[in-house]
C-alpha positions in Angstrom: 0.0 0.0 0.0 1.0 3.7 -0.6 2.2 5.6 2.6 -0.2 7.9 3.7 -0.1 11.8 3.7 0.7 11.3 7.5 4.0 9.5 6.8 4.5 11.6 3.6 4.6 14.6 5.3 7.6 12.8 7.8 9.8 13.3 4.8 12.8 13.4 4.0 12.2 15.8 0.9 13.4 15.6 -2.6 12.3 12.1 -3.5 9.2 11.2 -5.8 5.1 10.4 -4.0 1.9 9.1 -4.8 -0.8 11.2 -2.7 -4.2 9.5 -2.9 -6.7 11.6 -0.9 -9.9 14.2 -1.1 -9.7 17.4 -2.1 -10.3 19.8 0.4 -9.5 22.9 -1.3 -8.1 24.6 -4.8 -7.0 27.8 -5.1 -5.4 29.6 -8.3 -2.9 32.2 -8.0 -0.8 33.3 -11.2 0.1 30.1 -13.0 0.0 27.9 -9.8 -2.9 26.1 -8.1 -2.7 24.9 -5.0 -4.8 22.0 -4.6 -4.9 20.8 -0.9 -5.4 16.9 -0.3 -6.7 14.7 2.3 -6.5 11.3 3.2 -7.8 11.6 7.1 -4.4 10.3 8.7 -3.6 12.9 10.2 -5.3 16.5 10.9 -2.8 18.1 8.1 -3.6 17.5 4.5 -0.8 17.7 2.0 -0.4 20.6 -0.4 -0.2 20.0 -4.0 1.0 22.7 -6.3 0.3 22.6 -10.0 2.9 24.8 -12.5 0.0 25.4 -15.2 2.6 26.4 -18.2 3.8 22.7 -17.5 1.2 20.7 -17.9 -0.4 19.1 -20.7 -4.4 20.2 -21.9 -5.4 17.2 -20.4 -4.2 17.7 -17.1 -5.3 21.6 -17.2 -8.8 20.8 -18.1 -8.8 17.8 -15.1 -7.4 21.1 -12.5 -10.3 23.3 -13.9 -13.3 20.8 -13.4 -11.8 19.9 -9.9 -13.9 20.7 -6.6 -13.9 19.8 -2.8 -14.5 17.0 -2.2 -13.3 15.0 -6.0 -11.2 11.6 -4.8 -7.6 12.3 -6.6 -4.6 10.7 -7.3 -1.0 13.3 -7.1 2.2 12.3 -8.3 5.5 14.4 -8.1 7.7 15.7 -5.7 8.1 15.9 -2.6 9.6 18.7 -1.5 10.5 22.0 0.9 7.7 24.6 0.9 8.6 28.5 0.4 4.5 28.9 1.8 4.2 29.6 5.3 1.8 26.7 7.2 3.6 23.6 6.2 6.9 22.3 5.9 6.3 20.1 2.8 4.6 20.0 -0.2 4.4 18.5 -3.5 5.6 19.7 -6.8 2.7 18.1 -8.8 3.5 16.8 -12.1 0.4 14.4 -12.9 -3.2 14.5 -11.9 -5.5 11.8 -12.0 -9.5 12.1 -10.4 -10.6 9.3 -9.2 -14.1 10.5 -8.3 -15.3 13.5 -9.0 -17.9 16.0 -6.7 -19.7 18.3 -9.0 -19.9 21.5 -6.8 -23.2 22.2 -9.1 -26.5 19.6 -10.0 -25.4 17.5 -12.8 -27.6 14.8 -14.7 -30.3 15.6 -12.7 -28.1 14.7 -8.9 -27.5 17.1 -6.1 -24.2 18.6 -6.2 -21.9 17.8 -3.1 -22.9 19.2 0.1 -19.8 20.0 1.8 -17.8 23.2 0.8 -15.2 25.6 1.8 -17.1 26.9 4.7 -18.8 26.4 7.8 -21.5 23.9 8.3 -23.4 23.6 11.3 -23.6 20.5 13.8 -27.4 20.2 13.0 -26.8 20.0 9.0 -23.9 17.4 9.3 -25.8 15.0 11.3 -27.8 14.9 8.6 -25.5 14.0 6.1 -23.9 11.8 8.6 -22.6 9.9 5.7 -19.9 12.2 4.5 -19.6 14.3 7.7 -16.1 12.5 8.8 -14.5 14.6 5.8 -15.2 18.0 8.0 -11.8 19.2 10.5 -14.2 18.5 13.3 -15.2 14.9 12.3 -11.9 14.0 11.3 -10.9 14.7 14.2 -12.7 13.3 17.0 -12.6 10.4 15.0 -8.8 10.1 15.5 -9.4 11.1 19.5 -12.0 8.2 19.5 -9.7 5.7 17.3 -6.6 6.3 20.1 -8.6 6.4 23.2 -10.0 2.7 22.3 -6.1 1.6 22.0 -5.2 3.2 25.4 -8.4 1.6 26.8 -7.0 -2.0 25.6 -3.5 -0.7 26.4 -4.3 0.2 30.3 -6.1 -3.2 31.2 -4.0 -5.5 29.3 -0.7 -3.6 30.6 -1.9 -4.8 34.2 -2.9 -8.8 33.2 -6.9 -8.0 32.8 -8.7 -10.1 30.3 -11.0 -9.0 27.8 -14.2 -10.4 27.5 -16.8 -10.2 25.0 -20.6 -10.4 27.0 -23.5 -10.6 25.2 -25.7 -7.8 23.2 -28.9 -10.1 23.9 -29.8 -11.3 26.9 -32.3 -11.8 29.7 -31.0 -9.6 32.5 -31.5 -6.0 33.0 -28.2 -5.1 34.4 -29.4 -1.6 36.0 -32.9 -3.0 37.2 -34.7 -0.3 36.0 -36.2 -1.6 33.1 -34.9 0.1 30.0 -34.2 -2.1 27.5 -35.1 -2.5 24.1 -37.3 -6.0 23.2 -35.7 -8.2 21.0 -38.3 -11.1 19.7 -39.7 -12.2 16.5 -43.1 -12.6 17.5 -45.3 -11.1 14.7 -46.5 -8.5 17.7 -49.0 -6.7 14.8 -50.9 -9.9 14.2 -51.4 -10.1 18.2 -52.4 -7.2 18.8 -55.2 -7.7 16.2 -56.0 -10.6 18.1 -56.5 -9.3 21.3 -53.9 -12.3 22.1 -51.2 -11.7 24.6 -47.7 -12.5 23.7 -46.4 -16.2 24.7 -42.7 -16.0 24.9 -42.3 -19.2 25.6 -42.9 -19.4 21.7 -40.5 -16.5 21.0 -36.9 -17.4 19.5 -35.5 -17.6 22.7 -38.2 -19.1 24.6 -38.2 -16.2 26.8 -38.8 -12.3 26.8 -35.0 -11.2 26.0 -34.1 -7.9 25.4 -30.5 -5.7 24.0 -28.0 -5.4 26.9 -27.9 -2.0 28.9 -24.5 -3.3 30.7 -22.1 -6.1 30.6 -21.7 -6.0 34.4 -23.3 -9.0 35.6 -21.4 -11.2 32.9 -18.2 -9.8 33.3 -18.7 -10.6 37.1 -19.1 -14.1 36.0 -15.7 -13.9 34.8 -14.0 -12.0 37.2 -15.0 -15.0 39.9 -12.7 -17.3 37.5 -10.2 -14.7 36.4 -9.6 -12.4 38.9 -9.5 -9.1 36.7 -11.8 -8.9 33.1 -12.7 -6.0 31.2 -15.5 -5.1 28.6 -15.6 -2.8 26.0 -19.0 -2.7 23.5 -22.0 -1.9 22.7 -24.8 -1.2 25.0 -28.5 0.1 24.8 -31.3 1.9 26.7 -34.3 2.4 25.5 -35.0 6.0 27.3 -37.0 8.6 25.6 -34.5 10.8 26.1 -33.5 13.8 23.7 -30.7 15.6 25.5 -27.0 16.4 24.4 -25.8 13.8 26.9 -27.6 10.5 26.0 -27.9 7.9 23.1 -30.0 5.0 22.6 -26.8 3.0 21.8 -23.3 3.7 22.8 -20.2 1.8 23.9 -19.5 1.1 27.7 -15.7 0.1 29.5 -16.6 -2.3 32.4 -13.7 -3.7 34.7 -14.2 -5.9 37.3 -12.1 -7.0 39.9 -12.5 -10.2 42.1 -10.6 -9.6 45.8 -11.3 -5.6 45.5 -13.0 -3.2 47.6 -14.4 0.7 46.8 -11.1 2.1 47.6 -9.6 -0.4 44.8 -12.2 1.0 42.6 -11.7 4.4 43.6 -7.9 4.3 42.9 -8.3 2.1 39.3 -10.5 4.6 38.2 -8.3 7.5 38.5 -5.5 5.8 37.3 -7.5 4.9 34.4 -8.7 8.6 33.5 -4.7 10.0 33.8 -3.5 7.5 31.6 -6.3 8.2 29.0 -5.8 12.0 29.4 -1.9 11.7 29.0 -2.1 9.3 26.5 -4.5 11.9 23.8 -2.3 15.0 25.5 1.1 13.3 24.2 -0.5 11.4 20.9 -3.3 13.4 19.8 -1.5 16.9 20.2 -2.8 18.7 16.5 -6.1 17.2 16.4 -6.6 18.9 20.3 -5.0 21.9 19.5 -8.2 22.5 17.1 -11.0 21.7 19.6 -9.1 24.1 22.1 -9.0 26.8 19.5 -12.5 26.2 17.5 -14.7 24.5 20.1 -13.9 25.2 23.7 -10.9 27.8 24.8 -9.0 25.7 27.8 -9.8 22.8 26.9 -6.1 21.4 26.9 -5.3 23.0 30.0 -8.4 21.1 31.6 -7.6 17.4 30.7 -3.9 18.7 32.0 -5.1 20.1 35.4 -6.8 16.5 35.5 -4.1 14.2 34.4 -1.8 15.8 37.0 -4.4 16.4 40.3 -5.0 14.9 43.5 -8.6 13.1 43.4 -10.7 14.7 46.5 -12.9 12.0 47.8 -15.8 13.3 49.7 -19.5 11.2 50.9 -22.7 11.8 49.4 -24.0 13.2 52.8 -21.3 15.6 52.6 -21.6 16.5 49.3 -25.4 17.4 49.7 -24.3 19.6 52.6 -21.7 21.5 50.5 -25.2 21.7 47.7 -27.4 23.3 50.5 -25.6 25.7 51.5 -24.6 26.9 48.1 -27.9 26.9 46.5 -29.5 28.3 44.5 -30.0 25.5 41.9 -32.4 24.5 39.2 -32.8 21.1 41.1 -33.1 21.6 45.0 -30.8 19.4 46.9 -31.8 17.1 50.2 -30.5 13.8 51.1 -31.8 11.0 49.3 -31.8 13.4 45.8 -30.2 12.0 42.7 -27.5 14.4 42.3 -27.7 16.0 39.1 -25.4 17.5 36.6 -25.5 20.8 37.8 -25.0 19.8 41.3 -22.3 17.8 40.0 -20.2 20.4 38.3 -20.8 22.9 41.2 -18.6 20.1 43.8 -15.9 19.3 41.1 -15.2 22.7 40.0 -16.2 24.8 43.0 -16.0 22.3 46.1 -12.6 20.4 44.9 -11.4 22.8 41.9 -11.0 19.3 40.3 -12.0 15.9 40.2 -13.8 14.7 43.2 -14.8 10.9 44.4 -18.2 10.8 45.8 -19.3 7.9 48.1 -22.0 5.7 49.5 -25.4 6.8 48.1 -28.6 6.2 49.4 -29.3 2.8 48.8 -32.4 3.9 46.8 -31.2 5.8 44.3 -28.8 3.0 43.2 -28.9 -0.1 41.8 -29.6 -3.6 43.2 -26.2 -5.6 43.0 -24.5 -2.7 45.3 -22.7 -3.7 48.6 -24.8 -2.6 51.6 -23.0 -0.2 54.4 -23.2 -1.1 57.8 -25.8 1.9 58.2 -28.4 0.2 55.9 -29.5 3.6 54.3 -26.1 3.9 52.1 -24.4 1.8 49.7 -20.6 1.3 49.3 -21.1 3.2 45.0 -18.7 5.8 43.9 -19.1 8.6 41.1 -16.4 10.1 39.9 -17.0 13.8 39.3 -14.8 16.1 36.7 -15.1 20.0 36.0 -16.6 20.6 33.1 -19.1 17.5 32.9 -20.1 16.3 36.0 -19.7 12.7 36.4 -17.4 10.6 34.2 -17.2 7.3 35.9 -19.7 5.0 37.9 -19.1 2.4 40.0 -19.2 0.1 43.4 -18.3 -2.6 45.4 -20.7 -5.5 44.4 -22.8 -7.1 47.2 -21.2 -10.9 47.8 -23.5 -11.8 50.4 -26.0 -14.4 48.8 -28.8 -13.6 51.1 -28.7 -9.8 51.4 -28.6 -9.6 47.2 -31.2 -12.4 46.9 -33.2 -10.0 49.8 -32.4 -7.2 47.9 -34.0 -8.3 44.5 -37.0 -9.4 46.4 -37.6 -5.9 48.2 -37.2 -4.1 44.5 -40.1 -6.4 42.7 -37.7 -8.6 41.0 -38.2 -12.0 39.9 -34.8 -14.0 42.0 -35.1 -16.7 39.0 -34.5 -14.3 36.5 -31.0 -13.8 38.6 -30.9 -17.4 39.4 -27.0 -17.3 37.6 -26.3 -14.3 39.5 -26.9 -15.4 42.9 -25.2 -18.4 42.1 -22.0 -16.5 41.9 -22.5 -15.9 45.6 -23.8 -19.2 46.6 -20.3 -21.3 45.3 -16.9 -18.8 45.9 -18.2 -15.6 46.4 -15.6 -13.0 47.2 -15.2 -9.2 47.6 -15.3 -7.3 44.1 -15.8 -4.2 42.6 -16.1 -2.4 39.4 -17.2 0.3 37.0 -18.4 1.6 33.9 -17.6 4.6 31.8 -19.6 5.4 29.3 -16.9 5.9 26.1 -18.8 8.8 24.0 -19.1 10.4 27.5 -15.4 10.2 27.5 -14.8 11.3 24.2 -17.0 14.6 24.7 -15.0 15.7 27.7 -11.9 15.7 25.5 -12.9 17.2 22.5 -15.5 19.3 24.3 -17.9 18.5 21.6 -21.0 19.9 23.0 -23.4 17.0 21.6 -23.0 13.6 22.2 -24.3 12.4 19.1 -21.3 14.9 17.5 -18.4 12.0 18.8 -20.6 8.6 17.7 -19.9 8.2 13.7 -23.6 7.8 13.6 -26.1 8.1 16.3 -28.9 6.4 17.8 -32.0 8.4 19.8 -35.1 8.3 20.0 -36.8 8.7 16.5 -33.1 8.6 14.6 -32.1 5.4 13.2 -31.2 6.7 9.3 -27.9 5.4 7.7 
């Protein structure tokens, strides 16, 4: 395969290339043009200059039909640039077009939608086909494509095993009854009838549904291997249209047999430094653009980050800090969800950085978390980040068989359905913990894209499901 313009543009000069990219702009000036080429390697394209009393009519005629966006092929070469903004560029001396982009309707078809200007978020969602060849989506898709190496890099650099748990499955991991149905039960033909559904005739033989976590398998796991990780796709099916939730996204789930919350606690911020460090030193160019065209500071945030001191502080004393600040959209009392605003206000204001919160009321949490010895609070931990809010979301798991087995019971669940689960603390149980961060989440805070469905190459909410 050819190099790409990324390694072109490593040089040495003076030597013959082959650039195969998108063109991204063309400029004339005197008997130059400039054509500037992409390939999506890196955030730099390449520049290509054209001596016009050079070339043959055929190549002239190719440089005057060209537009944004035509799929060409450069050769020539490769050498110092006079211009200032690059280093490099290529003395062009052949010019082939691959695929063309009329910038005007021809034969009756819509000329190509992305020109030399600027296109707001709303119009490139909807043309989230061809939105990846914009700065922005370039991009965050080489943030996104790095941060899940590091991810793999982190766990497998301290002996966790990645597992693969299933999309489809029985079990609602949260226990609050999100998920999308997955059957193939002709539903329509039922409802005509009046009949309802029999799922021990559905595919499964059971109602079964798309996976909001991977928790509960990858405990499984961690009772056999000690430390397991997931990384995939996960679903909930909430009617919810805001800039910080999808319908599918992908979800990072360690768990750790033999760990407490202070494990957890301390994995997770060593997970979030070497993320943050890891895009700081490898994704320097594409960041420098979201500090300068989408949020001012943004570097010096994920730096402040990568190098602070976590402040750990209770949920009990984190609603006092909330009261007597006040006053907020959402009032704050003990036994309150704590909510975004409430969240930034104790990471930036409270801590002036990120900031452990601990044991939640046990109600506003989810079944499988360890019980304090207070019986109101649960041994969870969030952990909270200026800018966003939280980040990361976690506990120590209950291992007692009767306490989760009461616990299931006293929320309305059916203890079958869990029958596995329990069985986990029936034969070995242990101490473990874990977490889940939710990876377009991530990928927000460090581009500071203000939409989630912005870092996703293409998004799934309620009502949008095209491409």
């Amino acid at each position: 395969m050819l190099p790409l313009i990324k390694g072109i543009l490593l040089g040495p000069p003076d030597h013959p290339v082959t650039v195969r990219g998108w063109v991204r702009t063309k400029r004339d000036m005197k008997n130059l043009v400039f054509v500037e080429v992409h390939d999506g390697s890196s955030f730099k394209g390449i520049q290509c200059t054209f001596d016009s009393t050079a070339l043959d009519e055929g190549t002239l005629a190719l440089l005057g039909d060209l537009n944004t966006g035509a799929a060409v092929e450069v050769q020539g070469l490769l050498q110092s640039s006079p211009g200032a903004g690059q280093a490099l560029e290529v003395a062009a001396q052949a010019l082939k077009v691959l695929g063309p982009a009329p910038a005007e309707p021809k034969d009756g078809e819509p000329p190509y939608p992305l020109q030399k200007k600027r296109h707001s978020m709303e119009f490139l969602r909807e043309i989230a086909h061809l939105r990846p060849r914009t700065n922005t989506f370039g991009a965050v898709t080489r943030v996104r494509n790095r941060l899940s190496y590091a991810v793999h890099q982190f766990f497998q650099d301290r002996s966790f095993q990645y597992i693969h748990t299933p999309i489809i499955t029985a079990s609602d991991g949260e226990g609050a009854g999100s998920m999308f149905q997955v059957t193939t039960l002709d539903l329509a033909a039922l409802a005509k009838s009046g009949k309802e559904p029999d799922y021990s005739q559905d595919f499964f033989g059971r109602w079964t549904g798309l996976a909001v976590s991977g928790q509960l398998e990858a405990e499984a796991y961690a009772a056999a291997l000690t430390r397991v990780y997931t990384f995939g796709p996960t679903f909930r099916a909430e009617n919810s249209h805001t800039t910080r939730h999808l319908s599918e996204f992908w979800m990072i789930e360690p768990e750790v047999a033999f760990a407490d919350l202070e494990d957890n606690m301390a994995l997770g911020e060593d997970f979030l430094k070497f993320l943050f460090k890891t895009i700081l030193t490898d994704c320097q160019e594409d960041l420098e653009f979201f500090d300068t065209h989408v949020e001012k500071g943004l570097i010096k945030t994920l730096e402040s980050v990568a190098e602070a001191r976590f402040t750990h502080m209770t949920y009990t004393d984190a609603i006092k800090e909330l009261e007597k600040a006040g006053p907020f959209e959402f009032k704050p009392y003990w036994g309150c969800d704590i909510q975004t605003e409430h969240e930034r206000y104790l990471a930036e204001t409270v801590a002036q950085g990120p900031l452990v919160v601990t044991d939640y009321p046990k109600e506003i949490k989810a079944f499988y978390m360890k019980l304090n010895d207070d019986k109101k609070t649960v041994r969870a931990m969030d952990i909270l980040v200026p800018r966003l809010g939280e980040i990361i979301g976690g506990s120590q798991r209950e291992e007692d068989y009767s306490k989760l087995q009461s616990r299931i019971i006293q929320l309305g669940m059916n203890p079958e359905d869990y029958r596995w689960y329990l069985d986990l603390r029936r034969y070995g149980t242990m101490p473990h913990a874990g977490f889940g961060l939710g990876f377009e989440r991530l990928i927000q805070y460090v581009t500071g894209m203000a939409n989630i469905r912005d870092v996703i190459p293409f998004p799934r909410s309620p009502g949008q499901a095209e491409f």
